[in-house]
Structure formats: structure tokens, C-alpha cells
C-alpha positions in Angstrom: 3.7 -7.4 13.4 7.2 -8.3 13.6 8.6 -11.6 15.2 11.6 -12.6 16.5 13.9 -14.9 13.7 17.3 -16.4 13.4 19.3 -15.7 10.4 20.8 -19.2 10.3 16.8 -20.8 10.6 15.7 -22.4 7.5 12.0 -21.6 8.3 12.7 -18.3 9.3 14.3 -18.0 5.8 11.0 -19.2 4.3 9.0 -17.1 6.1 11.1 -14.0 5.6 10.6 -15.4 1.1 14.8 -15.5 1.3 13.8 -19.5 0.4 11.2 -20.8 -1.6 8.1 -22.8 -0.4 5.6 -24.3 -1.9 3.3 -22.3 0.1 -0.6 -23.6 1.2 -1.5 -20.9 3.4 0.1 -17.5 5.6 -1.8 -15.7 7.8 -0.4 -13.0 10.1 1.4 -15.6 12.7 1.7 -18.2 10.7 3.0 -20.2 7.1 2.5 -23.4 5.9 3.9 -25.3 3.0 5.0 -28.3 1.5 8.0 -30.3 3.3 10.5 -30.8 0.6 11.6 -34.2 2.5 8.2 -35.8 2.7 7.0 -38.9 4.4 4.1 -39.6 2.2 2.2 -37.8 -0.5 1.1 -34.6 1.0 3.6 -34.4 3.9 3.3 -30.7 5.0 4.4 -28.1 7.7 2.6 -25.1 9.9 5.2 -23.1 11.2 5.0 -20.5 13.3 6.7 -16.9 12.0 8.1 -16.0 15.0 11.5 -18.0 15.4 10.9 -20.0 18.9 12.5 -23.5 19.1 10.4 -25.1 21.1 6.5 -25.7 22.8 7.9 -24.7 25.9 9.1 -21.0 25.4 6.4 -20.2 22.1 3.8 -17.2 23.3 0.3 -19.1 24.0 -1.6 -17.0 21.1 1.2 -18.0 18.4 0.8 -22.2 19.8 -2.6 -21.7 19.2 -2.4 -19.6 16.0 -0.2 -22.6 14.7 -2.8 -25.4 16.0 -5.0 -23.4 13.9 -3.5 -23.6 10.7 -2.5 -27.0 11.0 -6.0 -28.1 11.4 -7.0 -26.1 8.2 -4.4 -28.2 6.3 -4.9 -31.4 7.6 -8.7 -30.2 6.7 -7.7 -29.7 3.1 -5.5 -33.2 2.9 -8.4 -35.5 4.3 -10.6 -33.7 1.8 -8.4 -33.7 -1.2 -6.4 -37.3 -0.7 -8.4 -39.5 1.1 -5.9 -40.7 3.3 -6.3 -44.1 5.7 -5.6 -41.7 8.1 -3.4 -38.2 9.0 -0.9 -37.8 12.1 -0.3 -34.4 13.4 3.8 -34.6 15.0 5.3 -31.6 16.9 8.7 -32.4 18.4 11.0 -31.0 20.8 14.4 -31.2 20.9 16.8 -33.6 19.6 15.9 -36.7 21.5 12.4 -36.0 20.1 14.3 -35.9 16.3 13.5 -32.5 15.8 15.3 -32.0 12.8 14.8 -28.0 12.6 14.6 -26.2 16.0 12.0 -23.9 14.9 8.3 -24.9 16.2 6.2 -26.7 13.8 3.6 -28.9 12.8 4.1 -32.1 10.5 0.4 -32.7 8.8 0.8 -36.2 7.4 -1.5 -37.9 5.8 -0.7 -41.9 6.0 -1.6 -44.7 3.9 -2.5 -48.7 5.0 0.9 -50.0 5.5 2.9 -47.3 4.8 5.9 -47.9 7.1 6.0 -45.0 9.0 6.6 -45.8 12.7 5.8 -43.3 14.5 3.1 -45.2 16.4 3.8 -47.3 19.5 2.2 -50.0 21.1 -0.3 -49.9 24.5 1.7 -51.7 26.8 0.2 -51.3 30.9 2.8 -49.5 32.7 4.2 -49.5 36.5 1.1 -47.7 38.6 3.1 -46.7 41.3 5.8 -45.0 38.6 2.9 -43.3 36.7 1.7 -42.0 40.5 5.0 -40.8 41.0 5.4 -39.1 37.7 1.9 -37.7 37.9 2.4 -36.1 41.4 5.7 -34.4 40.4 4.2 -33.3 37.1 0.9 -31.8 39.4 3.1 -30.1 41.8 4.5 -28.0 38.9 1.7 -27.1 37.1 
């Protein structure tokens, strides 16, 4: 099947093997290796191998296809390192520090303590904001 890429994408370089990779799995939609800049032990990436940026504009099949093979991984890191826990991150865009605007995965598994803050606290929020969200979000859908 052939995918839409940019020349200039990193992951589209990895996917295409101009780049190397510590590659776990490929599948027909799909790649996943090592990240090179890891967050802990085991820090790894499903990507899709069609070159779209972001959740909003990826096909349905390949989002899914990509949900899939994370999941496999993450599988393979709670078997194989035992971690505390694992955290599955997908972001969009740069406010979201999407550092390669390609759609993937991070699969990290995380350790007690291990400084990562990409958690946030619970705190109750405005009901009448959250209504007003909500019914804006509800009319679009």
C-alpha cells in the first residue's frame, strides 16, 4: 500500500529505512521502535507509515492500526520490565510539545519517582464552564 510521506519527516525517513531504528515491530500501517531520546528505560514509539501530523486529519483504520500496535508494545514492556506503571502520550501540535509532527504514540514505561511530569492533579472545576464547553463540543460532534 503506499502512504502519503514528507521528505523532510524524520519518521517518514524511518519508515521509508533512509534512517535507522531500532525496530520492535512493522506491520503493513504501521512501525514501531525505540526513541533514541528516551524518558525512561524502554521509552518507545508507534508510528503510523502514512505521514499525517496530527489525530485530527489521520484515516480512522490507520488511528486504530496505530492503537493497535502500541498496545502490543506496551504489552511486551509490562511483560519484559516490570514497570510501576506505563503512560501511553499522543500529542498534537506544539502547545501539546509535539516535538515531530508526524502521529505517534510514546509507550513509556515509568518507574516510582521517576520525575516525569506528565501527570496533573484532580482539581473540581467551574460546572457551569464544563456545561458550556460540553454543549459546544456536543453541537459539533
Amino acid at each position: 500500500m503506499t502512504y502519503p510521506a514528507d521528505a523532510n519527516c524524520v519518521f517518514c525517513k524511518i519508515v521509508a529505512g533512509q534512517l535507522p531504528c531500532f525496530k520492535l515491530h512493522e506491520d503493513e500501517a504501521t512501525v514501531a521502535f525505540m526513541d533514541i531520546n528516551p524518558a525512561n528505560p524502554g521509552h518507545a514509539l508507534a508510528v503510523t507509515k502514512g505521514h499525517w501530523p496530527t489525530l485530527d486529519v489521520v484515516p480512522a483504520g490507520a488511528l486504530g492500526a496505530v492503537t493497535a500496535t502500541a498496545q502490543r508494545v506496551a504489552r511486551a514492556a509490562l511483560k519484559v520490565l516490570k514497570p510501576a506503571g506505563l503512560s501511553l502520550v499522543q500529542a498534537n501540535g506544539l502547545g501539546a510539545a509535539q516535538s515531530v509532527p508526524h502521529l505517534h504514540i510514546h509507550i513509556i514505561p515509568r518507574m516510582a519517582n521517576d520525575g516525569l511530569l506528565i501527570n496533573w492533579q484532580a482539581v473540581p472545576g467551574d460546572m457551569k464552564e464544563i456545561e458550556a464547553v460540553f454543549k459546544r463540543l456536543k453541537a459539533a460532534l
